[in-house]
C-alpha positions as CSV (number, residue, x, y, z in Angstrom):
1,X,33.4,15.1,-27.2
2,X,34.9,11.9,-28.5
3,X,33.7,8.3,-28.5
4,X,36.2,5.9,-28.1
5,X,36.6,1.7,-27.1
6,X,38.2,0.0,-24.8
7,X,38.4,-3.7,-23.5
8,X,37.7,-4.5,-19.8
9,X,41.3,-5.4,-20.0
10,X,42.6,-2.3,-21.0
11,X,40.5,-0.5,-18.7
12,X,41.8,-3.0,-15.3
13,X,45.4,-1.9,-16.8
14,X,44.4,1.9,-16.6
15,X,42.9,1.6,-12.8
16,X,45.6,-0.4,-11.9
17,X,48.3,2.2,-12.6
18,X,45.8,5.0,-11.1
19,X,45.5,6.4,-14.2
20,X,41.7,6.3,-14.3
21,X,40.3,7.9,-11.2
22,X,36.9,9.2,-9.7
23,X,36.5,13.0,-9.1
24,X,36.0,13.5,-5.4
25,X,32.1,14.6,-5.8
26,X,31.4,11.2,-7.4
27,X,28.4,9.6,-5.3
28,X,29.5,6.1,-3.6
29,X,29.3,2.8,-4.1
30,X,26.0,2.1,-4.6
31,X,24.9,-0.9,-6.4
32,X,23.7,-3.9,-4.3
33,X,24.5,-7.5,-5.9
34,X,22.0,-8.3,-8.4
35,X,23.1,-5.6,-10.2
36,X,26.7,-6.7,-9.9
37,X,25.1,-10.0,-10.9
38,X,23.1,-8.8,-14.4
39,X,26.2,-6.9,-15.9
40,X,28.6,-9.9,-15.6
41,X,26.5,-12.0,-17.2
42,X,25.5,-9.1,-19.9
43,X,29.4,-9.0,-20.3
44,X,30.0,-13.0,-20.1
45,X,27.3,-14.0,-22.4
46,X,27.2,-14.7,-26.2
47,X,27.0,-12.6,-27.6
48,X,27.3,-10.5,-24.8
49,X,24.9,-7.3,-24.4
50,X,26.1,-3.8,-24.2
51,X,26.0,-1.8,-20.9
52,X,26.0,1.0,-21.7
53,X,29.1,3.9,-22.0
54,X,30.9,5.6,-19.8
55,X,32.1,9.7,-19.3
56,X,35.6,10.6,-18.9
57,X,37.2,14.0,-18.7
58,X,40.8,14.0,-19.7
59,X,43.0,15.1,-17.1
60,X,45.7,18.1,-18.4
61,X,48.3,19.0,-16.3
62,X,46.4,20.4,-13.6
63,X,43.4,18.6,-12.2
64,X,40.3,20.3,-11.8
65,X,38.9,18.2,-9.5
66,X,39.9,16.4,-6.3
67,X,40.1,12.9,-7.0
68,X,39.7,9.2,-5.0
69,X,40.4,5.7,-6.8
70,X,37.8,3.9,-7.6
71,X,36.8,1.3,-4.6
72,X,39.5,-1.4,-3.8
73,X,42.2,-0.2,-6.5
74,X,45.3,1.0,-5.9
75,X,46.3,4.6,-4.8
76,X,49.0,6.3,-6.6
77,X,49.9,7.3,-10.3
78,X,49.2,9.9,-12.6
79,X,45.5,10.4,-13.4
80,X,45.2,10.6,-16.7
81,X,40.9,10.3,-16.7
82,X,38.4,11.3,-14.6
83,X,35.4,9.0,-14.3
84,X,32.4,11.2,-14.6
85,X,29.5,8.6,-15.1
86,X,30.0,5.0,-15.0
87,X,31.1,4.5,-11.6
88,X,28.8,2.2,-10.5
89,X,29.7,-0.6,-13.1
90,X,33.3,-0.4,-13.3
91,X,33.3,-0.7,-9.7
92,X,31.5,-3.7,-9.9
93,X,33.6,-5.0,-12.4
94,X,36.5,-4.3,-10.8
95,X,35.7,-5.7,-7.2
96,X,33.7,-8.6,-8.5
97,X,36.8,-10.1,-10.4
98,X,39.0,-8.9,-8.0
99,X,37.6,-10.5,-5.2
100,X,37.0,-7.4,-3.3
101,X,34.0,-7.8,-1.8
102,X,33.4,-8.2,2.1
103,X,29.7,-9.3,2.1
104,X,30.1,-11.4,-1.2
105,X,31.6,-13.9,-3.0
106,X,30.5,-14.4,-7.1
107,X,31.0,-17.5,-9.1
108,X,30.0,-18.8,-12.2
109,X,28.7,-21.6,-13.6
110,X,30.6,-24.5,-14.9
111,X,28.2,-25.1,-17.7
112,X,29.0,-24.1,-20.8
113,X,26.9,-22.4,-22.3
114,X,25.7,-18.5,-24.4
115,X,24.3,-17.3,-21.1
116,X,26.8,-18.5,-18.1
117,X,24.6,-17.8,-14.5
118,X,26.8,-15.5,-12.2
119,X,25.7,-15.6,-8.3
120,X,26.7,-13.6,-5.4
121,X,27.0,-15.7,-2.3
122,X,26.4,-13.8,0.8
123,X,29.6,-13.8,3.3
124,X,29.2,-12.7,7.5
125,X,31.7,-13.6,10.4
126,X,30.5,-15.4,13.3
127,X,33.0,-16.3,16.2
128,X,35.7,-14.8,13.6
129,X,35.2,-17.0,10.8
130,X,33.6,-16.5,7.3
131,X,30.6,-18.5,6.7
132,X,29.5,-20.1,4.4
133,X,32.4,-22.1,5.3
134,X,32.4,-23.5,1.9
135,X,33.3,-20.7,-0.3
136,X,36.9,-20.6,0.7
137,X,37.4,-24.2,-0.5
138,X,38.4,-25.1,-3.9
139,X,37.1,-28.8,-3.8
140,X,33.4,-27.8,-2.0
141,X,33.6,-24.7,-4.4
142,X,34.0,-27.2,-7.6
143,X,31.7,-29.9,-6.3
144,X,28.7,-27.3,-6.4
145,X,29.9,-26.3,-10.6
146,X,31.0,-23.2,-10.1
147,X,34.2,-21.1,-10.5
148,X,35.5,-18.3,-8.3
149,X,34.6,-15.0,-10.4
150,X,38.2,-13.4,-10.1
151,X,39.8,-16.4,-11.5
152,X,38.5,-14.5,-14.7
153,X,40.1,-11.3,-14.2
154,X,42.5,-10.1,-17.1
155,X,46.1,-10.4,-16.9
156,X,48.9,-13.4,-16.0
157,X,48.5,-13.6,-12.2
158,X,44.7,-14.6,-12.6
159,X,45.2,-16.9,-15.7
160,X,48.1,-18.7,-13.4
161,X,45.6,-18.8,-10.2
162,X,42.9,-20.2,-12.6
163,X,45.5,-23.4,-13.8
164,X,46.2,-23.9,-10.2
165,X,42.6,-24.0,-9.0
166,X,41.9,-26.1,-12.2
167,X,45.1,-28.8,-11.3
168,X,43.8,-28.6,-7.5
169,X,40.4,-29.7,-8.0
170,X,40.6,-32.2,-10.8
171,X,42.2,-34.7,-8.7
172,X,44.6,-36.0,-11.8
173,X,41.8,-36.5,-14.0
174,X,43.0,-35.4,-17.1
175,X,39.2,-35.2,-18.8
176,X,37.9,-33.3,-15.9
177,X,41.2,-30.7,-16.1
178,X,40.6,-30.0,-19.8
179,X,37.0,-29.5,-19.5
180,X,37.1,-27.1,-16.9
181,X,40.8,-25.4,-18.5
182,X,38.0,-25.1,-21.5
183,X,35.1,-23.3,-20.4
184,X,37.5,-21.0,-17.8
185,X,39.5,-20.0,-21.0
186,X,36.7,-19.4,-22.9
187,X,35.2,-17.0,-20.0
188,X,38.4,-15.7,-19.3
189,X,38.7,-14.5,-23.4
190,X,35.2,-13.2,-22.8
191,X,36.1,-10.7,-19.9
192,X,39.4,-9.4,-21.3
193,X,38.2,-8.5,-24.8
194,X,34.8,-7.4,-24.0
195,X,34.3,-3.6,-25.5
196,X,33.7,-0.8,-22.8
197,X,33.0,2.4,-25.1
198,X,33.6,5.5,-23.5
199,X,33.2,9.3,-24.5
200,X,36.0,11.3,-23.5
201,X,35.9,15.3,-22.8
202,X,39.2,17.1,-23.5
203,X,41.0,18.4,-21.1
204,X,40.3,21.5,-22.0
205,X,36.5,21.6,-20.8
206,X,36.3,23.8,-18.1
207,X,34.9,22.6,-14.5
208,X,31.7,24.2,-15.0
209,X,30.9,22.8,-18.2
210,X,32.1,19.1,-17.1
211,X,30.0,19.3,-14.1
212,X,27.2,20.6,-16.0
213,X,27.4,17.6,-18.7
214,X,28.3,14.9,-15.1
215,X,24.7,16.4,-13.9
216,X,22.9,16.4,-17.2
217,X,24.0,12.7,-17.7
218,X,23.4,11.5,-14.3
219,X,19.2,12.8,-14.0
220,X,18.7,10.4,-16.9
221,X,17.6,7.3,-16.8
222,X,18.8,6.0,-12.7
223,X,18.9,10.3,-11.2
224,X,21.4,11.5,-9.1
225,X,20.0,12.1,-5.6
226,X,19.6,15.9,-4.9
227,X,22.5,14.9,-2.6
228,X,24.7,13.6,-5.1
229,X,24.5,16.8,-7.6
230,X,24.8,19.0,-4.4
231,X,28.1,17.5,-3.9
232,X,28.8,18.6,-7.3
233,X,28.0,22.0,-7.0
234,X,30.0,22.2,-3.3
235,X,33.1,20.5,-5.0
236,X,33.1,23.1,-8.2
237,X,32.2,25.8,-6.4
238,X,34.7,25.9,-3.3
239,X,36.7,22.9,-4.4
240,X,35.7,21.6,-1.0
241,X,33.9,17.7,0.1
242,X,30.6,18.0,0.9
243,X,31.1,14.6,2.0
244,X,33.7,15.1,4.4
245,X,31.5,17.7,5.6
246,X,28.5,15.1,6.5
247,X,30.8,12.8,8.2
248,X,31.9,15.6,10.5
249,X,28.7,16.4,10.9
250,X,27.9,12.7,12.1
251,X,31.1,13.0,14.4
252,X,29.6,16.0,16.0
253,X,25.6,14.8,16.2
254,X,26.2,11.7,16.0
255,X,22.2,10.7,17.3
256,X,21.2,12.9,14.1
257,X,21.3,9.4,12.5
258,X,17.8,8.7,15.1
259,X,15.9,10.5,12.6
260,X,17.2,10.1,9.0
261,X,20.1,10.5,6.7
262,X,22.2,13.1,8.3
263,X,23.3,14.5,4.1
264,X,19.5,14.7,3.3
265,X,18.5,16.6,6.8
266,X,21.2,19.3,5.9
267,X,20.3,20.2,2.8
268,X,16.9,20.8,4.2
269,X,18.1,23.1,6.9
270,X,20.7,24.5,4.8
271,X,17.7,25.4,2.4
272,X,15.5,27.0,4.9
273,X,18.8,28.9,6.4
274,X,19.2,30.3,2.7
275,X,15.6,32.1,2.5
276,X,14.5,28.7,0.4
277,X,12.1,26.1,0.8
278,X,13.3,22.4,1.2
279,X,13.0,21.0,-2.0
280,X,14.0,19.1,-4.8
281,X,14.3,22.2,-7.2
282,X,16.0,24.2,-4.1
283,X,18.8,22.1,-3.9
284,X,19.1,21.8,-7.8
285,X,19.5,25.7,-7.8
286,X,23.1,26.3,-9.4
287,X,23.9,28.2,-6.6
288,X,22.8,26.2,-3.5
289,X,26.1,24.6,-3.4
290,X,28.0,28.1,-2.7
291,X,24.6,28.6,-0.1
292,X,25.0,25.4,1.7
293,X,28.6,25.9,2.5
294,X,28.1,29.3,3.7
295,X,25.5,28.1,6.0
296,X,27.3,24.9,7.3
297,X,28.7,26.2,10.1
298,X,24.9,27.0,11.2
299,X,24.0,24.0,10.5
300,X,25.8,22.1,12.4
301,X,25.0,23.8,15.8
302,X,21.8,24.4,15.0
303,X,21.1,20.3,14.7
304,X,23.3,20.0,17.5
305,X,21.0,22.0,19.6
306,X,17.8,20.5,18.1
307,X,18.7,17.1,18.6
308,X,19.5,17.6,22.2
309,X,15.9,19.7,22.1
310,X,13.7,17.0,20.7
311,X,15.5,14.3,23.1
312,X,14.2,16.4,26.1
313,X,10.8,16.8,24.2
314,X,10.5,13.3,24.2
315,X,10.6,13.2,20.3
316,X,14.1,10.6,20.4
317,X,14.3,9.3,17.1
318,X,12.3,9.1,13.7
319,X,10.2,6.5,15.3
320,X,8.4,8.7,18.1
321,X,8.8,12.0,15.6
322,X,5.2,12.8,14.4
323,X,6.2,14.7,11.3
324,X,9.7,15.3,9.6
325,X,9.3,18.7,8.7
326,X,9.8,19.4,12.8
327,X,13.3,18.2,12.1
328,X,14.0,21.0,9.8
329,X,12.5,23.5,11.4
330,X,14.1,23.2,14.8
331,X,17.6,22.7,13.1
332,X,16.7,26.2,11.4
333,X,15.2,27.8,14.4
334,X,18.5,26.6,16.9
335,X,21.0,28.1,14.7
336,X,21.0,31.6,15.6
337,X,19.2,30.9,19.0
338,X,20.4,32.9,21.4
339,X,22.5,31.2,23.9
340,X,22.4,31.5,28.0
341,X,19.6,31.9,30.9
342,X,16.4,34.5,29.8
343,X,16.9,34.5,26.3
344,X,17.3,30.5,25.6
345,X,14.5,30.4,27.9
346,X,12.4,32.2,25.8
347,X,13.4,30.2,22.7
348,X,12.6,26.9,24.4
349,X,9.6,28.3,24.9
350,X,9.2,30.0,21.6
351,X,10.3,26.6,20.3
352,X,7.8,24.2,22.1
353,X,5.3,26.0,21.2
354,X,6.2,25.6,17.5
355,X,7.7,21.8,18.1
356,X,4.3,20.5,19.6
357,X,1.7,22.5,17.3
358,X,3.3,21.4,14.4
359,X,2.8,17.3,15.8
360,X,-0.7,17.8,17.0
361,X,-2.2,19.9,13.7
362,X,-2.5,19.3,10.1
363,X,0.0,22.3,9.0
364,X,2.3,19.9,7.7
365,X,-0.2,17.3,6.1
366,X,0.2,19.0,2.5
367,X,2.9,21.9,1.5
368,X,5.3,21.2,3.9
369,X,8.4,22.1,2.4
370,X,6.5,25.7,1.7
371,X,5.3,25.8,5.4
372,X,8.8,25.1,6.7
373,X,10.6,27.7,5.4
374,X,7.5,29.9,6.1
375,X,7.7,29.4,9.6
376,X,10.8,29.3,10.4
377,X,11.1,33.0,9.2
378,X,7.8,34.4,10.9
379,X,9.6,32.1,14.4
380,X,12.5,34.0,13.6
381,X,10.9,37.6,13.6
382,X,8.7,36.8,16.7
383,X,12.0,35.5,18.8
384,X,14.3,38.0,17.8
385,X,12.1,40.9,17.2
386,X,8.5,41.9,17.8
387,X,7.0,40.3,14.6
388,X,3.2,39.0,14.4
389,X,2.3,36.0,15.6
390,X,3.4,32.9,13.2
391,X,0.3,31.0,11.5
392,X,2.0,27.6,13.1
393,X,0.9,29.1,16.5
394,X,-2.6,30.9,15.5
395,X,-5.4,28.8,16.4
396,X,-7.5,30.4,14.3
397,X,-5.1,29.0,11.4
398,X,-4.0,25.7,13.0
399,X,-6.4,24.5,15.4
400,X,-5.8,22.0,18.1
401,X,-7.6,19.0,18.1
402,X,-10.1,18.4,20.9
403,X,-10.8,15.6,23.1
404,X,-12.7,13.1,21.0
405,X,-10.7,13.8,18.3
406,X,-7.8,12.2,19.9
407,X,-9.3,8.9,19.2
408,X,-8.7,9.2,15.5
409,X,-5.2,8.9,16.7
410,X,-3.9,5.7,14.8
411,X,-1.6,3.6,15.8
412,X,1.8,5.0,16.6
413,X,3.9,2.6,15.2
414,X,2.9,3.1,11.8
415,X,3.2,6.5,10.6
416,X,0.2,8.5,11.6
417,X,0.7,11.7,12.3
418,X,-1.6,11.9,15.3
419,X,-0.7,8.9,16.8
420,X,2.9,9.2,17.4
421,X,1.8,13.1,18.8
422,X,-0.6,11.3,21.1
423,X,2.7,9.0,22.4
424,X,5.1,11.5,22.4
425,X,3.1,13.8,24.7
426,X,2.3,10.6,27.2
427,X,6.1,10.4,27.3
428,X,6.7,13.6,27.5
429,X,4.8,13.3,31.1
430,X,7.7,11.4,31.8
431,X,7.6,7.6,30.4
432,X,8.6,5.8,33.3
433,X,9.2,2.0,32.7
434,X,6.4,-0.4,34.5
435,X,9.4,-2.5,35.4
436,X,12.6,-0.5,36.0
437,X,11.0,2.6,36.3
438,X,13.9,4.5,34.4
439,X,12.5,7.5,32.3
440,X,12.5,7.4,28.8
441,X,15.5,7.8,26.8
442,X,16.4,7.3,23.7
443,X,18.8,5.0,25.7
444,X,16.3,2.0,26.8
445,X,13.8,2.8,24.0
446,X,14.5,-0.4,22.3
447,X,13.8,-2.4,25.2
448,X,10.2,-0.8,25.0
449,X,7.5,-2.6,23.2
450,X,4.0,-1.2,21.6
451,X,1.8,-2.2,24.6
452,X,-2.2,-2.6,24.3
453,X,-3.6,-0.7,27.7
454,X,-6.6,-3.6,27.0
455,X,-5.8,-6.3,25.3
456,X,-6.3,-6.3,21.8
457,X,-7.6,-10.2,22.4
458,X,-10.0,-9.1,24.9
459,X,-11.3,-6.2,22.7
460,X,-12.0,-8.6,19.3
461,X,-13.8,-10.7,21.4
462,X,-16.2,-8.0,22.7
463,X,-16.5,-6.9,19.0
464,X,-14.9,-3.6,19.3
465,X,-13.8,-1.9,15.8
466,X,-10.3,-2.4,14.7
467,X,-9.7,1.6,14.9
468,X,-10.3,1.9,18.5
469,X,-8.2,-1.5,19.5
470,X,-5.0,0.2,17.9
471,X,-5.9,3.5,18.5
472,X,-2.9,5.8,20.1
473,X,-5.1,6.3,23.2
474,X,-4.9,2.5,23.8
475,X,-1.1,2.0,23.5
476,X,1.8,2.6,25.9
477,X,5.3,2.2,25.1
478,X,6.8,0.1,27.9
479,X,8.9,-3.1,28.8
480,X,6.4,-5.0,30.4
481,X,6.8,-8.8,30.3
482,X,3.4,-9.7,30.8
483,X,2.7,-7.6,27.0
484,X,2.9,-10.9,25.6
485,X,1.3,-13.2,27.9
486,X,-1.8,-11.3,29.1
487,X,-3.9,-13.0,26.6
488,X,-7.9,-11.7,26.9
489,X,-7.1,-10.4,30.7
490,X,-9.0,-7.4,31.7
491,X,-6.6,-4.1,33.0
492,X,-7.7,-4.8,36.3
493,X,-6.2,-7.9,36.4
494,X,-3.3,-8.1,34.3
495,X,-2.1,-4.6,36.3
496,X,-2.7,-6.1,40.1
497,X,-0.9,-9.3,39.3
498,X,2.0,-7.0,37.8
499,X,2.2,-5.2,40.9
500,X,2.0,-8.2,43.1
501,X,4.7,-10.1,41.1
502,X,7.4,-7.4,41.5
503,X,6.1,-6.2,45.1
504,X,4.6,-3.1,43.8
505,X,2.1,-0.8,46.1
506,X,-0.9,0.7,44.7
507,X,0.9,4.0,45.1
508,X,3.6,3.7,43.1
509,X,1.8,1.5,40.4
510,X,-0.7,4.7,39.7
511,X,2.6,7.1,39.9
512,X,3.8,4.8,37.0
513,X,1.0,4.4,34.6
514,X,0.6,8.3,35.1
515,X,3.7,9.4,33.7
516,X,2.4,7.9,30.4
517,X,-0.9,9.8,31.0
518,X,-2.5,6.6,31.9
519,X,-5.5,7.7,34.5
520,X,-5.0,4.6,36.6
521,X,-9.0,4.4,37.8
522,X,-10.2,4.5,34.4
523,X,-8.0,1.4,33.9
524,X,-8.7,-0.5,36.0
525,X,-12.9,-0.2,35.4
526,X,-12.1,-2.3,32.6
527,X,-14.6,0.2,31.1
528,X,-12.6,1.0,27.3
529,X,-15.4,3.5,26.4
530,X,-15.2,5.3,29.7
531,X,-11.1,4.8,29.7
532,X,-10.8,6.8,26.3
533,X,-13.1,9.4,27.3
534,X,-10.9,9.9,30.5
535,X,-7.5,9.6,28.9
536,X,-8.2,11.4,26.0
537,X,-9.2,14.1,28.1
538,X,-6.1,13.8,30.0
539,X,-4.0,13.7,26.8
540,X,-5.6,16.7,25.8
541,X,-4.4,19.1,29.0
542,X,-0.9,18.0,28.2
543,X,-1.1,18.7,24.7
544,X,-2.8,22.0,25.6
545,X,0.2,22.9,28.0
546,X,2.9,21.8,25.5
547,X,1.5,24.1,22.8
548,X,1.2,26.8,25.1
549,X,5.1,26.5,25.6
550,X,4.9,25.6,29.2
551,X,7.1,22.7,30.9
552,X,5.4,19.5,31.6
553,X,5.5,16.6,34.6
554,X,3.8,14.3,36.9
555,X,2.7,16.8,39.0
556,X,0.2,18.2,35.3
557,X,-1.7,14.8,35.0
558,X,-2.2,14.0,39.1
């Protein structure tokens, strides 16, 4: 390996011919701003601060990798250097004083001075115009002291731009036109002869030993994502993009997205597909890469059949989900589902069962990663064969919670575990809106609202612990317009002037608040001790059915 220098200019000479590139597997663009922000001025200042070197793999006559240029350069040219570790800051380099940015413009001060202050103004379109309105005009732009960043990038056309700006905004005042001609030279000599060192591989490494070195480098210091080295592994071991893969997975499921990064939920499934457990040390495997691949196809119907399974379950997004783990285990288990009439049948049922166990017990409170792989393979053996029953499903091993334990049920918007079970179920019922009385879908969930059953004002005043007011048993998830103006009202009233304001009868108002496992009569007692009691019990019979692998509806909590 040899260590070698380069200026910035040099380098933007390289890139701009294409002759520095970025091996397909390299992670994206991932630095936000401030980082952007802290390298220019580690490069601008004096004397400026090192930032570290970068890996490149000399490129012989035949490429071992798949390469993209590096974001906003030119396509085209001969590669002559693959960028193995550095990414993130020539990138920034090169957009920054290219002027490449969407969401930001940088400047500099006018000042001069050892330590020049770069900042990153924040750019959005409204009506279809940039705003700040300000940052497109030389004058406003030289009124606040700064300079437009890329009116320091190396070469001719920038050094002309930056006379122009400078004989634009000095209004023929020869003082102000030196002074500024000054500090941009100055700047300008700063970026084109700062040192980038680099250490070069010869083109002669093999692919295995430069994506051995590209990992090694890359888990010190800021790590690659298990996702990132994956790539790796898919791109040297098949010489295909795990990348491309994702997005077609997006295309394909695209509500996947409801409950997490689609890359991140595929290695997990691809793990547990593979015989593995979900984790970090899985997917660092050498050989996972090769695995994943050969399981993709899998793993893109089984998602697309869970995802359409935990939308009918009630469990729409990441939100409602009580535990993640159930995201990798019905991807697993739908995979090699059996398709059509008695058999699918079974594994819904097979699969409830599982689904609903694993949100109302602790299996997945420690170990999970362990306990997912474990039961998806004793699922497996029971669906397809006549293996024992699976731990997730014993009760002696994973008991249900009874009754009064449902009020330790938190609240479900934060992430307790019970909780969002306890809401899930009461939607599973069916959800019906107070007001427009459409089910619940993941389509009109984010007109629903976290709604207090009694009043969370009414219940402080009566002196009622905090864990009971936002307890799961008191919440429904509903667009109700009088959630925010109910104030200390008791149920009884709040719900009769409801119903009286949209011409509701008593019929249909009970119909409603029982599809969310609401018992209307214990409601409208205004009783809360006697209304948790009821519901919880309520709650309980649904959960009991769900586990069991039956179907649930209205006609369960009547």
């Amino acid at each position: 390996m040899e260590a070698r220098n380069r200026t910035i200019e040099q380098w933007f000479g390289w890139i701009a011919d294409g002759a520095v590139v970025l091996p397909r597997f390299q992670r994206y663009e991932a630095w936000g701003s401030g980082q952007v922000e802290g390298l220019l001025e580690s490069v601008l200042r004096r004397p400026s601060l090192p930032v570290g070197a970068l890996l490149m793999l000399e490129v012989g006559d035949a490429p071992p990798f798949h390469a993209r240029p590096i974001s906003g350069a030119p396509e085209g040219g001969k590669a002559a250097y693959h960028l193995l570790d550095g990414q993130q800051r020539m990138t920034g380099l090169w957009r920054s004083l290219s002027g490449d940015y969407d969401d930001f413009a940088f400047f500099v001060r006018t000042e001069p001075q050892d330590v020049p202050e770069v900042t990153a103004t924040r750019r959005y379109l409204k009506g279809g115009k940039r705003y700040p309105v300000w940052c497109d005009d030389d004058a406003e732009v030289a009124a606040r002291n700064l300079i437009p960043l890329p009116l320091l990038r190396p070469g001719q056309e920038a050094a002309d731009a930056a006379k122009a700006w400078v004989k634009g905004v000095s209004n023929g005042e020869m003082d102000r036109a030196m002074a500024l001609n000054e500090v941009i030279t100055e700047l300008r000599s700063r970026v084109s002869n700062y040192s980038l060192p680099f250490l070069s591989l010869p083109a002669t490494t093999n692919r295995e030993t430069a994506l051995d070195v590209f990992i090694r480098m890359n888990t010190q210091g800021t790590a690659l994502t298990a996702f990132d080295i994956v790539v790796a592994q898919v791109e040297a071991d098949t010489g295909t993009s795990l990348h491309e893969r994702v997005e077609g997975l997006r295309a394909r499921v695209p509500k996947l997205t409801h409950y997490g990064e689609p890359a991140e939920i595929a290695l997990a499934v691809g793990a547990v597909l593979s015989g593995r457990p979900p984790t970090r040390s899985t997917f660092l495997r050498p050989a996972f890469g090769g695995e994943l691949v050969d399981v993709w196809d899998r793993i893109e119907l089984g998602l697309e059949r869970a995802v359409r399974f935990l939308a009918d379950e009630a469990m729409v997004d990441a939100a409602i989900l009580p535990s993640d783990p159930l995201v990798t285990l019905m991807g697993a288990f739908w995979a090699d589902a059996t398709e059509g009439k008695d058999a699918e049948g079974a594994a819904r049922r097979l699969a409830r069962q599982a689904l609903w166990r694993g949100a109302f017990t602790e299996r997945y409170q420690k170990t999970s990663a362990t306990r997912t792989a474990l039961d998806y393979r004793e699922l497996v053996a029971q669906r397809d064969g006549d293996g024992p029953l699976p731990g997730l499903l014993d009760p002696e091993q994973n008991p249900l919670p009874e009754p009064a334990a449902l009020r330790t049920g938190g609240w479900p918007k934060t992430r307790d575990r019970l909780g969002r079970a306890i809401l899930a179920a009461s939607l599973r019922v069916g959800g019906h809106d107070f007001a427009d009385e459409q089910r619940f879908s993941i389509e009109n969930q984010g007109a629903r609202e976290y709604h207090h059953l009694f009043p969370k004002a009414l219940l402080e005043a009566e002196g009622w612990p905090r864990r009971l007011v936002f307890c799961a048993l008191n919440c429904a998830l509903v667009s109700w317009r009088t959630n925010r103006t109910i104030g200390k009202k008791p149920p009884s009233i709040y719900v009769a002037e409801r119903a009286e304001e949209v011409g509701l009868p008593t019929k249909e108002v009970d119909r409603r608040l029982l599809s969310h496992c609401i018992p209307p009569d214990a409601l409208r007692s205004d009783e809360f001790e006697t209304f948790l009691d009821v519901r919880a019990k309520m709650i309980h019979g649904v959960m009991s059915k769900l586990c069991n692998g039956e179907d649930v509806g209205l006609h369960d909590v009547v």
